[in-house]
Structures are given as C-alpha cells and as structure tokens.
LUMGUTI-176970 format. One record per residue (C-alpha): x, y, z; residue number from 1. Coordinates in Angstrom, 2 decimals. Layout:
<donu c1="X" c2="Y" c3="Z" lummar="NUM"/>
...
//
This chain:
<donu c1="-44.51" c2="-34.42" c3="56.09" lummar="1"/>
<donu c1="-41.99" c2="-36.93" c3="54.30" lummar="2"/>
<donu c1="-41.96" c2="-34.78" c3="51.82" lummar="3"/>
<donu c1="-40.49" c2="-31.89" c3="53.76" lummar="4"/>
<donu c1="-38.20" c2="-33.82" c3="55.57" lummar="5"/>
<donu c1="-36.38" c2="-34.77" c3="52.34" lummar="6"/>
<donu c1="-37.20" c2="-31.46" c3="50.67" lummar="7"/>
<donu c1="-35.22" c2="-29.51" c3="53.79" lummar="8"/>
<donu c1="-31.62" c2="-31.02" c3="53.50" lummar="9"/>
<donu c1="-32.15" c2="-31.21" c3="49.25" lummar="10"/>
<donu c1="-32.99" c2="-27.33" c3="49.56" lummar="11"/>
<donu c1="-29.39" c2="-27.11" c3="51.50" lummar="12"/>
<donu c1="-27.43" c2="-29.59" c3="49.01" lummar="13"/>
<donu c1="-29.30" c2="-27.42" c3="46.10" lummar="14"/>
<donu c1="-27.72" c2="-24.57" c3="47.43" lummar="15"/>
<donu c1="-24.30" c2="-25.97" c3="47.80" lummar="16"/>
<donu c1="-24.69" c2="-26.62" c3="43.78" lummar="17"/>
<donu c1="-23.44" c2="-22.49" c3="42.73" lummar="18"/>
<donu c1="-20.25" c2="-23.56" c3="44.63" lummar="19"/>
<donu c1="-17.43" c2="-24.70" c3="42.05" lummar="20"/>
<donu c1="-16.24" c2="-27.56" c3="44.50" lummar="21"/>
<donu c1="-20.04" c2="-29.21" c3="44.97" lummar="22"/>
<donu c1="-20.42" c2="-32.88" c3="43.53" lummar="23"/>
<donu c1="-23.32" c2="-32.27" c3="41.12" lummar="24"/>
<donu c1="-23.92" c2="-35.82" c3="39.48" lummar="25"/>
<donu c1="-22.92" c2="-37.52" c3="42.68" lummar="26"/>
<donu c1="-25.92" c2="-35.28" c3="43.94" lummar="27"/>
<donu c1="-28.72" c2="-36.31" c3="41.25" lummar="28"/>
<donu c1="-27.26" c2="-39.81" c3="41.13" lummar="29"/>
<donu c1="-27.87" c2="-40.34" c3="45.02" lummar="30"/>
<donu c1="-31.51" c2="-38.62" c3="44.87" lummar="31"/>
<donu c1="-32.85" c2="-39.16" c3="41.69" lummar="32"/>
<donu c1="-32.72" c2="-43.19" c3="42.44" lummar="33"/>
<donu c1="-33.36" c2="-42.37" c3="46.07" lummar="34"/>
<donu c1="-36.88" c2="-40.82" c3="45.48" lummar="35"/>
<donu c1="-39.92" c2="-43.22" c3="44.87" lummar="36"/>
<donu c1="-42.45" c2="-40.38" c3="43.31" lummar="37"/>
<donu c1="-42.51" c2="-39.15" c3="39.79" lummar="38"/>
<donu c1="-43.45" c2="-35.59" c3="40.66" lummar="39"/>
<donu c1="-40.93" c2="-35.32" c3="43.35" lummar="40"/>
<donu c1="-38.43" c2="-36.57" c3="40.76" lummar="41"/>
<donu c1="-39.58" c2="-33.27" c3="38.16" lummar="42"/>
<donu c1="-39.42" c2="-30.79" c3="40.45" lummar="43"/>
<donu c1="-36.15" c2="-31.62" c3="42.00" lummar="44"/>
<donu c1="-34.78" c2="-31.92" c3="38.29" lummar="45"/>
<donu c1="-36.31" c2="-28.30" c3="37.29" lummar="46"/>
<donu c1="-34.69" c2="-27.11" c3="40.54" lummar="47"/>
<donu c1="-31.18" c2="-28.86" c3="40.24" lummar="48"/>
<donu c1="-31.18" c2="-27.53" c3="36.33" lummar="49"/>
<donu c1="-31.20" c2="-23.67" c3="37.16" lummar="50"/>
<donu c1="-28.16" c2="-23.56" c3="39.41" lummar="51"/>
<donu c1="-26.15" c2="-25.81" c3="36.95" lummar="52"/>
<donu c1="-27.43" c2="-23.46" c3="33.80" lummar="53"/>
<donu c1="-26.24" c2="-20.72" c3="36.06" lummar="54"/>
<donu c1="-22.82" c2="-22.34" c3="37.07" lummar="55"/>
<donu c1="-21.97" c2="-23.01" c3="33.21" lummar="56"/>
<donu c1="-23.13" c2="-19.72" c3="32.18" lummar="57"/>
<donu c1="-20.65" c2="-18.09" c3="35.00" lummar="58"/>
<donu c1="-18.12" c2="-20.33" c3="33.81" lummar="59"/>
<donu c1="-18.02" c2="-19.42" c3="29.99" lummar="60"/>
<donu c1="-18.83" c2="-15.90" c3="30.63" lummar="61"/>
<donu c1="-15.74" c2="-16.00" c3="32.54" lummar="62"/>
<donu c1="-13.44" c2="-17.86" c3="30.10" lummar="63"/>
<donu c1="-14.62" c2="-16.53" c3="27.02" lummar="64"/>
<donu c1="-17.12" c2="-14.13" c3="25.97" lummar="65"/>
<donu c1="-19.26" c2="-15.75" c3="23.64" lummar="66"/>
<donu c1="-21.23" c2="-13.46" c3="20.70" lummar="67"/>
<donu c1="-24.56" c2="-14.56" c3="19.16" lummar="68"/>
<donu c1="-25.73" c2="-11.03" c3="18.27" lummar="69"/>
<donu c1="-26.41" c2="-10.59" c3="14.42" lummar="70"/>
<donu c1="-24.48" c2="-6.49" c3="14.85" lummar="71"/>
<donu c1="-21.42" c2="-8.69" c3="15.97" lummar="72"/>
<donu c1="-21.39" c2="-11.06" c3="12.88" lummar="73"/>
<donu c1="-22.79" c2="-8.44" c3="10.51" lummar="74"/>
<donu c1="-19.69" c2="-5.95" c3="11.74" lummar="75"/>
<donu c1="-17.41" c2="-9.32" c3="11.66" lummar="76"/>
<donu c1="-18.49" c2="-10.33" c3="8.26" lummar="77"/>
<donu c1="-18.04" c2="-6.80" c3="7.08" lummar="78"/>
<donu c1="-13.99" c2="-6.36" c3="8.25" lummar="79"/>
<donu c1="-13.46" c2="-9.88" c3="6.26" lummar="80"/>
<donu c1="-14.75" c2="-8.79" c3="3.02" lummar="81"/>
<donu c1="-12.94" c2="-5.68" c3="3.64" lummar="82"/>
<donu c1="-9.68" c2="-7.37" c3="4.43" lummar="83"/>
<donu c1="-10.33" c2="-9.72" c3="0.93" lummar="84"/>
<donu c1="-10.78" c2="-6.16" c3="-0.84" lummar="85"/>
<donu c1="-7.69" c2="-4.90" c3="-0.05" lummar="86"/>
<donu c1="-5.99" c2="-8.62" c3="-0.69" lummar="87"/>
<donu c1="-8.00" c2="-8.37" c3="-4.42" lummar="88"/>
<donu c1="-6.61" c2="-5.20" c3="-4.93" lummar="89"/>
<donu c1="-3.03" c2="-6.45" c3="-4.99" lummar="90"/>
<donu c1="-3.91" c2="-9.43" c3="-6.35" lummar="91"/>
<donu c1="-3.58" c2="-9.22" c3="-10.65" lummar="92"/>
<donu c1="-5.15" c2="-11.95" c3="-12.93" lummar="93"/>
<donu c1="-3.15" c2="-12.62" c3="-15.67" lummar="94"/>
<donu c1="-6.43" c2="-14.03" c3="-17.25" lummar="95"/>
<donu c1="-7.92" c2="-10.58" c3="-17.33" lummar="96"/>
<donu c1="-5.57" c2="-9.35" c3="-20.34" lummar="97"/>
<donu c1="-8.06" c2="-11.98" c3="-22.82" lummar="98"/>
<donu c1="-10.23" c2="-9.56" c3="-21.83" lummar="99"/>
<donu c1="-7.86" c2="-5.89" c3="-23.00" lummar="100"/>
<donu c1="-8.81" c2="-4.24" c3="-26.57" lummar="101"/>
<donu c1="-6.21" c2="-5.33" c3="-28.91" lummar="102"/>
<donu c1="-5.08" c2="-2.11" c3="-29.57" lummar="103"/>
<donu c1="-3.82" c2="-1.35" c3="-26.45" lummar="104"/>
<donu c1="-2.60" c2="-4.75" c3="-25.67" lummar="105"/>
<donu c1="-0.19" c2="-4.31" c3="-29.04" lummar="106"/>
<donu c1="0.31" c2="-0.92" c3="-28.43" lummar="107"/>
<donu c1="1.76" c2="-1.36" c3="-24.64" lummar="108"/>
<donu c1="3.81" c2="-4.44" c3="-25.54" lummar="109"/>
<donu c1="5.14" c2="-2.37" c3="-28.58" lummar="110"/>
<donu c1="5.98" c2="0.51" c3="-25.78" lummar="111"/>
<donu c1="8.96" c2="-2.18" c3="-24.29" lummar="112"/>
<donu c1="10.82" c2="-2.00" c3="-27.28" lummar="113"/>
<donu c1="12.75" c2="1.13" c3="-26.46" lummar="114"/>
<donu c1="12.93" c2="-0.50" c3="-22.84" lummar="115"/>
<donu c1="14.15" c2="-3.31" c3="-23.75" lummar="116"/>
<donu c1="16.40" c2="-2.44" c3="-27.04" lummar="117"/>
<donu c1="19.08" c2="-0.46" c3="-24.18" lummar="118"/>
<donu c1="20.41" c2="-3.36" c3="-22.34" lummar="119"/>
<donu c1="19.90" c2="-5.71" c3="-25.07" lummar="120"/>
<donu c1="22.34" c2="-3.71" c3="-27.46" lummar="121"/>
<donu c1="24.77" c2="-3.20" c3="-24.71" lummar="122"/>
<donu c1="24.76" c2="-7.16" c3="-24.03" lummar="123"/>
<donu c1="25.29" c2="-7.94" c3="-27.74" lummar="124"/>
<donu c1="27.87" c2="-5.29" c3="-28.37" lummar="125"/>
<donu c1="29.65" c2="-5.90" c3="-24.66" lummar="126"/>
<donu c1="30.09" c2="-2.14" c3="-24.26" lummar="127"/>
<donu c1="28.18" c2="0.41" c3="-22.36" lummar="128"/>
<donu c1="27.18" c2="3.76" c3="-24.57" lummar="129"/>
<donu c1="25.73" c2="6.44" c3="-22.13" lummar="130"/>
<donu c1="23.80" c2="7.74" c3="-25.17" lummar="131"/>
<donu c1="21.49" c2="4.85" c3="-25.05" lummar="132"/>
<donu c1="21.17" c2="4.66" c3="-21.44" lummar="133"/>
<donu c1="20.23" c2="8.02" c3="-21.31" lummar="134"/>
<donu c1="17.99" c2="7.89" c3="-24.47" lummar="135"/>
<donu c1="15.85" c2="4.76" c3="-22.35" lummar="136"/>
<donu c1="16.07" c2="7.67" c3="-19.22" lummar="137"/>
<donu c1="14.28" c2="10.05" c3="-21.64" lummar="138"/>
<donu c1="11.51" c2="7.71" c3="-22.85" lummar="139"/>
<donu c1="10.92" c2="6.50" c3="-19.37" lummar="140"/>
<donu c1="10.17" c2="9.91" c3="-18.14" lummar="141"/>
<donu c1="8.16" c2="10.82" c3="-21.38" lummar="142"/>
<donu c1="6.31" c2="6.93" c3="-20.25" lummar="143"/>
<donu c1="5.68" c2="8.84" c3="-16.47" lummar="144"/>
<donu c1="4.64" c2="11.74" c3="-18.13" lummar="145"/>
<donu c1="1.88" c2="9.79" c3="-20.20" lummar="146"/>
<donu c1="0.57" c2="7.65" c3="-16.88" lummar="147"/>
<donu c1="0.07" c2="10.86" c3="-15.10" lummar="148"/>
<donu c1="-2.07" c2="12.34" c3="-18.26" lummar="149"/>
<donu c1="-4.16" c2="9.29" c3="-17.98" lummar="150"/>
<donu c1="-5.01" c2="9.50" c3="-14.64" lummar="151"/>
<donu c1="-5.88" c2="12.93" c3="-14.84" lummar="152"/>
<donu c1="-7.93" c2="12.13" c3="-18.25" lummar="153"/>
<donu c1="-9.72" c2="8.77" c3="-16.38" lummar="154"/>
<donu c1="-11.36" c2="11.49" c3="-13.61" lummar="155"/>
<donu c1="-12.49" c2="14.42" c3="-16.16" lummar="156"/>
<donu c1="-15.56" c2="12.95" c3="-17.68" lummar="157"/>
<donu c1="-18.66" c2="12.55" c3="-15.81" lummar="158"/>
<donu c1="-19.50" c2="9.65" c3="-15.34" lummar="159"/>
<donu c1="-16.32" c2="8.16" c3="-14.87" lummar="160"/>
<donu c1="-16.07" c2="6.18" c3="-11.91" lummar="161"/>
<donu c1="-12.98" c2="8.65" c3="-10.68" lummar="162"/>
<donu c1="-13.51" c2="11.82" c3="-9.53" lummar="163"/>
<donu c1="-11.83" c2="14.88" c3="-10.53" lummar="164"/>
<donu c1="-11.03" c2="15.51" c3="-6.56" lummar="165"/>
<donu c1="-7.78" c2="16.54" c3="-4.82" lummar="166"/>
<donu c1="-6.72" c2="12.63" c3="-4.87" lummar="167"/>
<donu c1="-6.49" c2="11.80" c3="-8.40" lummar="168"/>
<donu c1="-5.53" c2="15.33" c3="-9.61" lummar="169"/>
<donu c1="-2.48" c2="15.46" c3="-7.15" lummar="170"/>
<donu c1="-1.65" c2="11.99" c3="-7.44" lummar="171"/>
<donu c1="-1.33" c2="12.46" c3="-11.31" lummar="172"/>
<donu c1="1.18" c2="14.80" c3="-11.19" lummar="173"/>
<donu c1="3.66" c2="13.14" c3="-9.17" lummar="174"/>
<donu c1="4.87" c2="10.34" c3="-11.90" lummar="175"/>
<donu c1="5.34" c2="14.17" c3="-14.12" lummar="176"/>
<donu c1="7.50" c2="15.81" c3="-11.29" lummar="177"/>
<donu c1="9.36" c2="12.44" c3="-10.98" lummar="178"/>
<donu c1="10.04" c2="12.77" c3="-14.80" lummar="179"/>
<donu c1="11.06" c2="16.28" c3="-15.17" lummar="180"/>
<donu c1="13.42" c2="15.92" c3="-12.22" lummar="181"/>
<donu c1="15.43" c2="12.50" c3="-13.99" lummar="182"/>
<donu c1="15.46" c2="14.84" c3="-16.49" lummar="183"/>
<donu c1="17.90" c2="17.28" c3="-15.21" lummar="184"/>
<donu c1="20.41" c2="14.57" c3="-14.30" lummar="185"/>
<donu c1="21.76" c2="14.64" c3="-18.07" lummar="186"/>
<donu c1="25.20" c2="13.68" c3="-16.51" lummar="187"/>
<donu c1="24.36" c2="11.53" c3="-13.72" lummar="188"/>
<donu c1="22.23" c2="8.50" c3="-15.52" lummar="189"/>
<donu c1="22.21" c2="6.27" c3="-12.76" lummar="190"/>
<donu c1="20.29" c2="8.67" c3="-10.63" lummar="191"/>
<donu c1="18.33" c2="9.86" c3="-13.61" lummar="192"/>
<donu c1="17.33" c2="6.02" c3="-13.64" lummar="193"/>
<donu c1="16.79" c2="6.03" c3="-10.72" lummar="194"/>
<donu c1="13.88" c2="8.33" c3="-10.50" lummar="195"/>
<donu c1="12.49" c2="7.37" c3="-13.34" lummar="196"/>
<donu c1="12.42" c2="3.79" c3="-11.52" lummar="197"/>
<donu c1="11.06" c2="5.04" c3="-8.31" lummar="198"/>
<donu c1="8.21" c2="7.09" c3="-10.29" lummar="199"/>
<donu c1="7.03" c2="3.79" c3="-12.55" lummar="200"/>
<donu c1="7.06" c2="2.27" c3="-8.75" lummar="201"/>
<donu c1="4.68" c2="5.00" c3="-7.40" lummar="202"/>
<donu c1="2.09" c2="4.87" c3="-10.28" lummar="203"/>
<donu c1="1.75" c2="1.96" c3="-10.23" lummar="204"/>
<donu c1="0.93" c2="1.51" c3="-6.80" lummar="205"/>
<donu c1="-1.34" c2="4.53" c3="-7.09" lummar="206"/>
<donu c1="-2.60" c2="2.51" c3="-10.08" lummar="207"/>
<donu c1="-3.50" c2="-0.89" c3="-8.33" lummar="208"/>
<donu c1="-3.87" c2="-0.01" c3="-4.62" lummar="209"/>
<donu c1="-4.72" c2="3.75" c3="-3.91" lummar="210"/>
<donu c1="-6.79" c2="4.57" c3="-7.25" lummar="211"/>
<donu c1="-8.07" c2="1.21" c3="-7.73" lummar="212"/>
<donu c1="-10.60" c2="2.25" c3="-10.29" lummar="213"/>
<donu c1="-9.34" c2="0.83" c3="-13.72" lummar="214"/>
<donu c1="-10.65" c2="-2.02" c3="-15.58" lummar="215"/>
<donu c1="-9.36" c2="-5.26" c3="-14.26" lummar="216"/>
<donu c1="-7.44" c2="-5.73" c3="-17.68" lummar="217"/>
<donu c1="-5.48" c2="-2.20" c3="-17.82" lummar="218"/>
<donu c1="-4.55" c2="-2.78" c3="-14.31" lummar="219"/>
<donu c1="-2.82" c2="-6.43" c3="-15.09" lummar="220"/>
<donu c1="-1.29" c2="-4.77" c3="-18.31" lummar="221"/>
<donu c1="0.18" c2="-1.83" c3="-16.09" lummar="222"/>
<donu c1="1.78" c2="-4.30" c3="-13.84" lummar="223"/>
<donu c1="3.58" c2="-6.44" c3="-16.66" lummar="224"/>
<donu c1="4.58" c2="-3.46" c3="-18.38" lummar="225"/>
<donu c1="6.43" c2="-1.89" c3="-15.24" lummar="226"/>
<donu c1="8.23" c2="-4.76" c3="-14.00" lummar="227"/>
<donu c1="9.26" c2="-5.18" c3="-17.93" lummar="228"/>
<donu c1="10.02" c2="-1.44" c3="-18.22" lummar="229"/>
<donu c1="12.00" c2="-1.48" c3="-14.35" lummar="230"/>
<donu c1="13.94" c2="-4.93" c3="-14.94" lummar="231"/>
<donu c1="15.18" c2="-2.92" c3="-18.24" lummar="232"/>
<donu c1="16.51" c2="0.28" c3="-16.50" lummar="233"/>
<donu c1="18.08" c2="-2.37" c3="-13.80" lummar="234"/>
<donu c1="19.52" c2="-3.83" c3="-16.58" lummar="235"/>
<donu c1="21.14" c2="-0.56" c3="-18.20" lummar="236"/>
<donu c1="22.44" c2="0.19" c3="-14.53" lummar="237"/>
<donu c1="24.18" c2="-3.34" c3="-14.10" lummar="238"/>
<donu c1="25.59" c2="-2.85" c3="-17.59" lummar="239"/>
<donu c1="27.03" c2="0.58" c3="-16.49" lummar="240"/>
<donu c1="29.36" c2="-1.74" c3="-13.82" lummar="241"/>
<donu c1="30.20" c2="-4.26" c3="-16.01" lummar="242"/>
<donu c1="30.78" c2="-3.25" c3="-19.58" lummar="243"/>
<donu c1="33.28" c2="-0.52" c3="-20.45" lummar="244"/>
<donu c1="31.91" c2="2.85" c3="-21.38" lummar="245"/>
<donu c1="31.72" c2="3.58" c3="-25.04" lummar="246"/>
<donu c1="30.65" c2="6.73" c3="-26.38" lummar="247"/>
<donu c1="28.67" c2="6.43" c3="-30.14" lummar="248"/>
<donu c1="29.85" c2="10.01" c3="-31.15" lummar="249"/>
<donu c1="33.06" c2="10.47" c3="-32.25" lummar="250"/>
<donu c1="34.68" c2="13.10" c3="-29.56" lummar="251"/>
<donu c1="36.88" c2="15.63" c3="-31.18" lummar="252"/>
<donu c1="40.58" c2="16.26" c3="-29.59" lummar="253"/>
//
C-alpha cells in the first residue's frame, strides 16, 4: 500500500514530464534519493526515461531533421563526387604534358609560331601591316578548321570512347563555320579576329567541359595552346590601335 501511495502522485509528475516547462532533474533528484528500495528505484528510472527519449526526440525532430539512412548518404555521397567531376573537368594539370608523345608536344608548340611571329614583327618594326594580321586570321581559321576534324576523327572508330552521335558530330562543325565566316571579313580584320577568337574559345570549352573525353595530356596541351594562340590575336588587335598602318606591297598610284 506504500507503494501505491507514492506510485499515484509519481504517475501524475511522470506525466507532467512531455510538457516543455516540467523540471525533469529536479524530479529524479527529489525521488530517486527519496525512495529506500532498489526495485522501486529501476522501475521509476525505466519509466522517467521514455517520456524524456520522447521529449528529445520531439525536440530535434522539430529543429532539425536528422538522416541516418544509408539511400540518404549513398545519394549525398553521389552529388559530391559529381560536383568534384565537374570541378576536375575544369581543372588542367600542367604535370600531365610529361605524359604527351613528343611528337605532338613539338608539333603544337611549333603551331604558335605563326601566332606568335604577327605581333612580334609588328612590335619590332613599330608599324602595323594588315597583311600579317590577316595572314595570322587565315591560319587561325585553318587551326579551327583542324580542331573540328579531330573531333569528328576522335568519335569514328569503334572503340573510341566518343561516339559518333549528334553531340560530337554537330559540335565539330561549329569551330569550321566559325572559320569560314572570319574568312569572309577580308577587309574587316578585327572582326575576322574576332571570330576566329570566339571559335578557339568554344572548342575549347567543348574540348575540356562538354566532350571531356581526351587524354588528360591533349586536354592540358589544348588549353596552353589557345590562351597562347588568343593572347596573340589580342595582341595583333592592340597593335592595330597603336602602331600606324603599313602596307608590305607597294600600292600603285
């Protein structure tokens, strides 16, 4: 019977527990040390337990959800190495070109020269001759011409990791459009440049980030090569404001 008299107002302060507002230690404190038996003392803890599991669990359900599934960290795991794909595809090692054939290493650094030769012989000189700028115009789009061809020869063969799909085959003929449009600005070479800019621009983003299907060495060779060949035509257009126009053939009266 002393039992139930102490179990009767603990059932009510037990229920007052799911309330936010209800002292819960000051609660154990007073009947924990209160009670003289041992099995009293367990059942009371196993009962005050639930409603405080069930209070916390209310509590952080309603402040943040909490995820323990292995979908949710499987799906979670999956968007991060998704997200560090995309970062590694716009990420180029310079290290990788130990790894290029020498042949095409030489070969592509070889393809600056006529790049490079334009500005360079208008800064030595300190005049501007149209004939060059529009001879670097020509081998720029011939350059656009060649990328496209690649792209189109990476997806023919079989196994090749690029497929010969509506993707790659369209792509590959923009940088040739690009080309045979700066083309027909013979007497406007900055916007002839200018194209031929905007198309090294576009394959080589097609190159790195939409096709990313070249070897890791080609891919850091492509992106040297363009911001060598694009700093060039930049050049030839700043030259164009600065220097004074010079023709190399004779014009006659």
């Amino acid at each position: 019977m002393s039992y139930l008299r102490r179990c009767l107002p603990l059932a009510q302060q037990i229920t007052l527990l799911n309330q936010p507002a209800a002292p819960v230690y000051s609660i154990c404190r007073q009947r924990l040390f209160s009670t003289s038996s041992r099995s009293f003392t367990k059942t009371y803890l196993f009962t005050l337990d639930r409603p405080i599991l069930q209070s916390t669990t209310s509590t952080l359900s309603g402040q943040h959800k909490i995820h323990t599934s292995a979908h949710h960290f499987k799906k979670r795991k999956i968007q991060e190495e998704t997200q560090k794909h995309e970062l590694d595809l716009l990420r180029y090692d310079i290290k990788a070109l130990k790894d290029a054939p020498k042949p095409a290493l030489y070969l592509g650094l070889a393809g600056l020269i006529p790049f490079v030769s334009a500005p360079l012989l208008m800064n030595v000189t300190g005049c501007y001759y149209p004939e060059v700028a529009f001879a670097q115009v020509a081998y720029g789009a011939s350059i656009l011409s060649f990328l496209g061809g690649v792209r189109w020869g990476f997806a023919i063969p079989e196994n090749s990791p690029a497929k010969p799909d509506w993707m790659n085959l369209t792509n590959s003929t923009v940088p040739a459009l690009l080309a045979w449009l700066a083309l027909l600005f013979r007497d406007n070479i900055t916007e002839a440049a200018v194209l031929v800019i905007m198309g090294l621009g576009i394959a080589l983003h097609y190159d790195l980030a939409l096709l990313p299907t070249y070897p890791s060495w080609f891919k850091a060779l492509r992106a040297i090569l363009t911001v060598v060949a694009v700093f060039s035509l930049v050049g030839s257009l700043i030259n164009s404001s600065v220097y004074p126009h010079k023709s190399l053939v004779s014009q006659e009266p």
